[in-house]
N, C-alpha and C positions, 0 to 999 in steps of 0.2 A: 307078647304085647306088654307085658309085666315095665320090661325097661322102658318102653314107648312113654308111657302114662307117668313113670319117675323122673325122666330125663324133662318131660312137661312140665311139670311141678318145679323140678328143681331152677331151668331156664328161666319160669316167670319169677321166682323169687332172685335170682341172682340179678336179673335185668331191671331190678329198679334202680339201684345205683347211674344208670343214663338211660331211664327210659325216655320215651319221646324224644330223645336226641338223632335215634338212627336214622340215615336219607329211607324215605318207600322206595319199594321196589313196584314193579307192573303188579304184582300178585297182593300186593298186600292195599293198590290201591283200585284194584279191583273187589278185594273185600273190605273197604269202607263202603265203598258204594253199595253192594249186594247187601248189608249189613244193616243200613238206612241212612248215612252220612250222606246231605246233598253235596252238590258240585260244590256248591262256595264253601262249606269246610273242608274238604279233600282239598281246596286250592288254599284255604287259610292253613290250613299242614304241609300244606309241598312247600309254601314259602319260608316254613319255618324250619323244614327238617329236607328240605331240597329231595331231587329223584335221582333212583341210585341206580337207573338202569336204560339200558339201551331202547329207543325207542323205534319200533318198525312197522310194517303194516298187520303182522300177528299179532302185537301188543296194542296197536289202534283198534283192531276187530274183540280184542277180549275185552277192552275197558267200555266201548258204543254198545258192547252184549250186557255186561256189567253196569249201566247207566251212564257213562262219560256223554255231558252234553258237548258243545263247540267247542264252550272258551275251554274246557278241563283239555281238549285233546290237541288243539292249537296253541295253548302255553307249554304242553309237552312236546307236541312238535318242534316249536321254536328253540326249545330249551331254555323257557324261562327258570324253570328251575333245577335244572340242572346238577348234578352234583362236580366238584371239581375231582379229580384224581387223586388229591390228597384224602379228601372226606371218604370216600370211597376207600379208599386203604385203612383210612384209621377205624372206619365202621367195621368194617371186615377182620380185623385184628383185635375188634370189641367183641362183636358176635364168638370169637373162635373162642376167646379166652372163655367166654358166661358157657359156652357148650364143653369146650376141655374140664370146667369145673363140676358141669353137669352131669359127664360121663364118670369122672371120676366118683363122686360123693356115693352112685349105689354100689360099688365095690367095697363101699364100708359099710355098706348097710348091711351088706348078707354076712350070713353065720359062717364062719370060718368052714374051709372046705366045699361051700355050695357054690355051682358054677350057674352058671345062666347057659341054656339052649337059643338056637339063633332059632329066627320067627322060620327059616326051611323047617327046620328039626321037628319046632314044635304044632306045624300043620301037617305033618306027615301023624305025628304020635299022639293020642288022645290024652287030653292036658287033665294032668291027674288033680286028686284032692287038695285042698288049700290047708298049708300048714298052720291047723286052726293057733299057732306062737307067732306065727306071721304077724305083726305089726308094723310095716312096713309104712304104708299111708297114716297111719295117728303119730309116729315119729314123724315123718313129714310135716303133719297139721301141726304139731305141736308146738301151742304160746304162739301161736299164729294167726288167731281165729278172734274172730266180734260177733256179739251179737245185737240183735233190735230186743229191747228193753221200754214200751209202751215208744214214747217220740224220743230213745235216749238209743244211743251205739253204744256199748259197751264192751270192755273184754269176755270174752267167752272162755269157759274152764274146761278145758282141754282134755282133763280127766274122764270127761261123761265121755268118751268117745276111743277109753283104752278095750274096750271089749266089742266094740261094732264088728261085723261081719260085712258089711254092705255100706258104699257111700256113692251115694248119686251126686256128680258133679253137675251142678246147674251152671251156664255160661249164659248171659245176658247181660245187658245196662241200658238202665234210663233212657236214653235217647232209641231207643229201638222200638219202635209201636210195636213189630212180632213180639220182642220179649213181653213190655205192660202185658200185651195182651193174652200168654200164654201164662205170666206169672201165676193170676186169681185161678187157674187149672189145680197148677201146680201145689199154690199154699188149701187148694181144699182135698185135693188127693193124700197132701202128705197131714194133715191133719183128721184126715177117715182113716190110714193106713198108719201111722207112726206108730199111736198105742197100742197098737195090737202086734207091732214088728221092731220092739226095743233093737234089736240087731242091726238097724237100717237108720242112717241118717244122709239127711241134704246138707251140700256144702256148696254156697254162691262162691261163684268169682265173677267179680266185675269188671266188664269191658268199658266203666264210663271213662269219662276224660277228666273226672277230680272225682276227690273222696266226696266233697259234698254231694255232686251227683248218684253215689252210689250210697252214701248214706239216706237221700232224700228217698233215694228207689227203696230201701228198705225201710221205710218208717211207711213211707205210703203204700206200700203193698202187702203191708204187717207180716212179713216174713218170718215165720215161726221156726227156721233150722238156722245155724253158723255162716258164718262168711268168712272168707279169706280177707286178713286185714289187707287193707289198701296199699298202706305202707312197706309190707312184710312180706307178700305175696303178689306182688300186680300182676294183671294177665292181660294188659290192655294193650302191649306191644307183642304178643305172642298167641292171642288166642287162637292163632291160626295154626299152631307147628304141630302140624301130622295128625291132629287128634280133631279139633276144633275149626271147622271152615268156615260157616256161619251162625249168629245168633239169629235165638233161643237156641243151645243145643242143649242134651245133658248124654253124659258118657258116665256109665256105672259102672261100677270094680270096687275087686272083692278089698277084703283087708291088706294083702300083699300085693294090689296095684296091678290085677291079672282085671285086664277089661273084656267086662262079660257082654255090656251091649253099648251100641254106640247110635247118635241118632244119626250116622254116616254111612255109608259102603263106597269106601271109595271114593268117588266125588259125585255122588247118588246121596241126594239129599231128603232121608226117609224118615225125618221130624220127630221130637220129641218125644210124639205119642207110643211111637214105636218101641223105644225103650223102657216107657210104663210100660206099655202091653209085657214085655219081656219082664218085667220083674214082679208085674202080677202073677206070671208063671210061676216063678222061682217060690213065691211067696205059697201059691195053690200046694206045688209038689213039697212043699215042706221041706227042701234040698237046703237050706243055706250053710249045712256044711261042707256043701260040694259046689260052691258059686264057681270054681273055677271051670265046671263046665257052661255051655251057651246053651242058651235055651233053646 
């Protein structure tokens, strides 16, 4: 799972250079809607980034499941917005290049001579201890990061976070009532649990639609851990790739990007809570030099 969570990271930072350019797909605009996005912004984003995909009566039955009222499913019908053949080819020669850059980048990341196991390998074989030199994710976060500073964003020093053992990816934004509403959980849990578990930190990523809106989310929910800058890191065209389906989620892993729990199985959506629960464990057993097993 190690590449999965790198390949993540790296895709949402390479895709700012043309985010929000790319047409939707059925899938991705099936998760605005699950998400909280009413009809009329899913349809003020088709007109602007057009749809990049076939449409039939599978794809009409997943978006009516997903909330698509009339007019969303009748201008896709029609094909009001449509993608032409060219955009389509040029999106798709976008995407290939930001994943070609994404596969290649943890090739350099690893220590000369270590290979990576395919995900077959490593569910047959009990996934051993975490190479406590592993810094794997704090290279990634790093000169990357803001924080909430009273009503101020600020850069965040990247240094507090060369020795962490555990990073809880929180995935949420502003427009999300689930997320508001899971966030005040979240900032009391990690404020009972931080000082007692220096090893463990939160890292937001924002799924809003501008920085003010994820900066506003973090001043009004006095968020007390890091953020992925907006700029430097967006995850608002990607929150969905393999890891992340819907907001609030949070996906935890260790130092070396080995994910220990996720609030997913599959497409079995087992919430937030789940992954506290798992890492209150981790936290009981006194293990975090062994995070890379599952609890």
């Amino acid at each position: 799972m190690r590449l999965l969570l790198i390949t993540f990271i790296l895709i949402a930072s390479a895709v700012v250079a043309f985010s929000g350019t790319m047409p939707l797909t059925a899938k991705e605009v099936a998760l605005m809607l699950r998400s909280g996005y009413s009809n009329e912004a899913v349809l003020r984003e088709l007109s602007r980034r057009h749809f990049a995909d076939t449409f039939d009566s599978d794809v009409e039955q997943q978006l009516v499941k997903a909330g698509a009222n009339a007019s969303l499913i009748d201008a896709l019908r029609t094909g009001t917005y449509q993608s032409s053949a060219s955009e389509i080819a040029a999106a798709k020669e976008k995407l290939a290049a930001v994943e070609k850059s994404a596969a290649e980048t943890p090739e350099q990341l690893r220590e000369p001579g270590k290979s990576e196991k395919s995900d077959e390998t490593r569910a047959r074989q009990k996934a051993p201890a975490t190479d406590p030199r592993d810094d794997t994710v704090y290279r990634l976060l790093k000169d990357r990061l803001v924080c909430r500073r009273q009503a101020a964003i600020i850069h965040f020093d990247s240094e507090a976070l060369e020795h962490k053992k555990l990073y809880l990816f929180f995935f949420s934004a502003n427009w999300s009532p689930q997320g508001r509403k899971f966030t005040p959980q979240l900032v009391e849990y990690y404020n009972r649990v931080a000082p007692q578990h220096p090893e463990f930190e939160v890292i937001f990523f924002s799924g809003d639609r501008s920085q003010f809106g994820m900066e506003t989310y973090m001043i009004q929910s006095k968020m007390p851990w890091p953020a992925a800058d907006y700029e430097k890191l967006a995850t608002k065209d990607v929150i969905q790739k393999d890891v992340v389906h819907s907001i609030p989620s949070l996906v935890l892993v260790d130092a070396g990007g080995n994910i220990i729990s996720n609030s997913y199985a599959g497409e079995k959506d087992l919430g937030p809570e789940k992954v506290l629960a798992d890492l209150d464990k981790i936290f009981a057993r006194g293990d975090d030099s062994r995070v890379a097993r599952r609890p």
